[in-house]
C-alpha positions as CSV (number, residue, x, y, z in Angstrom):
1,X,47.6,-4.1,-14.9
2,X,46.5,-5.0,-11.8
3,X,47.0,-3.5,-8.0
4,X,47.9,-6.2,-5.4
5,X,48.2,-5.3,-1.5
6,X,51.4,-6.6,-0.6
7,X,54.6,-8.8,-2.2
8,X,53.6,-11.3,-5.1
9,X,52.3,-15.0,-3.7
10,X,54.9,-16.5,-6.5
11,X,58.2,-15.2,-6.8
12,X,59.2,-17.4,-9.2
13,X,61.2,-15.7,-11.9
14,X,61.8,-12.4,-10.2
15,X,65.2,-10.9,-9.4
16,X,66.7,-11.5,-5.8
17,X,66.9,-7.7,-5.5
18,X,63.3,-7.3,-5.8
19,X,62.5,-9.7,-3.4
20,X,65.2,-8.4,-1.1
21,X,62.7,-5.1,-1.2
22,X,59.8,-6.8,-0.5
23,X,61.5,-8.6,3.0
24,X,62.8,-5.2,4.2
25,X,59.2,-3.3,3.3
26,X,57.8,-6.2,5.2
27,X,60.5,-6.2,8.3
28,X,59.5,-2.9,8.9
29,X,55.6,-2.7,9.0
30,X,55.3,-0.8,5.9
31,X,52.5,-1.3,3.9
32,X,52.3,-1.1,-0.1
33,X,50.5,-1.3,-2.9
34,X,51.9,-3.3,-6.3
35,X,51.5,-3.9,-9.6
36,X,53.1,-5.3,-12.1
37,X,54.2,-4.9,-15.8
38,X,56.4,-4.3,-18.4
39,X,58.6,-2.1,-18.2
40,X,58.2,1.4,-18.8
41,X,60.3,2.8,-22.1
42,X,58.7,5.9,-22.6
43,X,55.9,8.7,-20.7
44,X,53.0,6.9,-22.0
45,X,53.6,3.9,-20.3
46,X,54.1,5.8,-17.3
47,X,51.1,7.7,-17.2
48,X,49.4,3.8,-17.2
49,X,51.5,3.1,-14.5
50,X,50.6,6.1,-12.3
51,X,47.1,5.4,-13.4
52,X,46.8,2.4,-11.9
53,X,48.8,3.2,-8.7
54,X,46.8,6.5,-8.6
55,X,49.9,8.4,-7.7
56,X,52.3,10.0,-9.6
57,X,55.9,8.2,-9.6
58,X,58.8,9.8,-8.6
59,X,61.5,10.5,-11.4
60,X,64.7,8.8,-9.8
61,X,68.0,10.1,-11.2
62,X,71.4,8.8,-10.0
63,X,74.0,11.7,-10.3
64,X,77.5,12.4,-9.7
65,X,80.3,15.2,-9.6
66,X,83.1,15.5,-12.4
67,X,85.4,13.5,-10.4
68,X,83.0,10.8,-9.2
69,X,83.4,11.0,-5.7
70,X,80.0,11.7,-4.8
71,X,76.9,10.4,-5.3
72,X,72.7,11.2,-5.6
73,X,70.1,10.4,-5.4
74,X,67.8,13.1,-7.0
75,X,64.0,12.1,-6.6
76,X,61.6,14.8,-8.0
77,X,58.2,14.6,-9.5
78,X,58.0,12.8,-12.9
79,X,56.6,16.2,-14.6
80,X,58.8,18.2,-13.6
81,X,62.3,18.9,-15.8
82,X,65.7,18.2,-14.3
83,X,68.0,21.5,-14.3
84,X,71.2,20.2,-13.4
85,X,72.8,24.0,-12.5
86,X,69.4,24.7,-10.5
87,X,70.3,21.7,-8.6
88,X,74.2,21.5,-8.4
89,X,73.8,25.6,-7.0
90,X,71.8,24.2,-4.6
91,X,73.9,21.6,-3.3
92,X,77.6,23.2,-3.8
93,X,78.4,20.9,-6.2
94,X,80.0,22.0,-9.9
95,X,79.1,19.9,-13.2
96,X,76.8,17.3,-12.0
97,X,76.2,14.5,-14.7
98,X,74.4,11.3,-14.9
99,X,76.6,8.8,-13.0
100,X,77.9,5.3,-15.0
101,X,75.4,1.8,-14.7
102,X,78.7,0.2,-13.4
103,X,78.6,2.9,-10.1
104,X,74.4,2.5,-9.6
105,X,74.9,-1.5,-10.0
106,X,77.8,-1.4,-6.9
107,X,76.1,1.4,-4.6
108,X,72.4,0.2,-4.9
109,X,72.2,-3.0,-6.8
110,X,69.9,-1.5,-9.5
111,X,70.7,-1.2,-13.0
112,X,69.5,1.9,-15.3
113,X,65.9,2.1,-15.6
114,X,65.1,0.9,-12.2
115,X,66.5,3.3,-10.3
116,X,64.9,3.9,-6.7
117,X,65.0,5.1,-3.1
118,X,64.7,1.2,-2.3
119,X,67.8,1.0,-3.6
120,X,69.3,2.8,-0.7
121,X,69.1,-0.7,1.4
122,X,72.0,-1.7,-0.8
123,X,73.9,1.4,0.1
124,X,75.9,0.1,3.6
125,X,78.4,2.3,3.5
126,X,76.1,5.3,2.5
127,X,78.1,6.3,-0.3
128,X,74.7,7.9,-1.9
129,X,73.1,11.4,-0.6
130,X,69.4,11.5,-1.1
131,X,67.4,14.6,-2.2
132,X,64.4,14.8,-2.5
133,X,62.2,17.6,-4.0
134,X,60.0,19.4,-1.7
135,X,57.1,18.5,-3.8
136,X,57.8,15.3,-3.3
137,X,57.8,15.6,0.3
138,X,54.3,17.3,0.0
139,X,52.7,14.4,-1.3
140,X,50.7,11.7,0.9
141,X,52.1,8.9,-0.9
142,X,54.7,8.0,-3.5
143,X,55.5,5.5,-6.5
144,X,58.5,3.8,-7.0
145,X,60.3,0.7,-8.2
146,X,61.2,-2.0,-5.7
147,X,64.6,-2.3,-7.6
148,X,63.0,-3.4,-11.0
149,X,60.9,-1.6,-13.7
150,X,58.9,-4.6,-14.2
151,X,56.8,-3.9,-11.0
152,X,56.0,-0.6,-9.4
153,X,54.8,0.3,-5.6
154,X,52.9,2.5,-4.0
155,X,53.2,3.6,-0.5
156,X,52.9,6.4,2.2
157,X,55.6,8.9,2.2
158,X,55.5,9.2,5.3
159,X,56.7,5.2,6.2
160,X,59.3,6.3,3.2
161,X,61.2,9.2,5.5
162,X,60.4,8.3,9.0
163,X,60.8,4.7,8.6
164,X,62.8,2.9,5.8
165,X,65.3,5.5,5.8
166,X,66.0,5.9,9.5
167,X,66.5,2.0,9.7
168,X,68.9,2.3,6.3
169,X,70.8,4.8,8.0
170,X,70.0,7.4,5.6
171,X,68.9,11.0,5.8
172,X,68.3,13.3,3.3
173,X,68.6,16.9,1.9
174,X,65.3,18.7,0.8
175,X,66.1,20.5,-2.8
176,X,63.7,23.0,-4.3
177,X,63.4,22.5,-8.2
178,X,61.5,24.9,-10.3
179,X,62.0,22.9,-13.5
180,X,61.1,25.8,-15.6
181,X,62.9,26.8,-18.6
């Protein structure tokens, strides 16, 4: 694996999606860092990943309530473990469960193992509510997929909150996650 400034030179073969990610990081002056491979099936192949990037990715999970009428966004550091009544206390919301591939394909055009806060440009009518772990937050910069798990990107959180998401028309809610058993 490889790091590359910027979108690929040849986007030949890659999804629309992805490139859709690339023109909106680009439209908005926000510079990243990519590289690309397979895609990542279990932690080892991760920890190459985040090796490369030199940042720890973000775990992105897509959630939803028992009556799937709302959606999240839940994007919390890859080492920590996901606690879902630490989270739904947090957030008023009972029995929070992983939402169906059919709801992440229509709200953020990503399909399970892909999941990102790029995907949020897909999101028009902001049916998705971001969180984001403060830890997250406290980090200078953050890993990611631009909408496929074939290519990962690195990039200042700060461009993350105070740019991509202000001109998405999203906000978010900061969540505290312990993760401990």
């Amino acid at each position: 694996m490889e790091l590359f400034k910027g979108r690929p030179e040849n986007t030949e073969g890659r999804l629309p999606r992805e490139i859709r990610t690339y023109d909106c990081l680009d439209e908005l002056g926000i510079e990243y860092r990519r590289t690309d491979h397979e895609p990542a099936n279990n932690m080892e192949a991760c920890n190459e990943i985040d090796a490369v990037l030199g940042v720890l990715i973000c775990k992105n999970l897509f959630l939803c309530n028992r009556q799937k009428t709302a959606f999240y966004l839940l994007m919390m550091p890859g080492d920590k473990k996901f606690k879902t009544k630490e989270l739904s206390a947090q957030i008023g919301s009972a029995r929070l469960s992983f939402a169906e591939p059919e709801a992440m394909l229509e709200y953020l055009d990503i399909e399970p193992g892909s999941v990102s806060i790029m995907g949020l440009m897909n999101d028009k009518e902001h049916k998705v509510q971001l969180l984001i772990d403060e830890d997250v937050l406290a980090c200078e910069e953050l890993g990611c997929h631009p909408c496929v798990n074939t290519s990962s990107l690195k990039m200042k959180t700060r461009d993350v909150i105070e740019k991509f998401l202000p001109a998405m028309g999203h906000s978010y809610r900061v969540v505290q996650l312990k993760g401990e058993d």
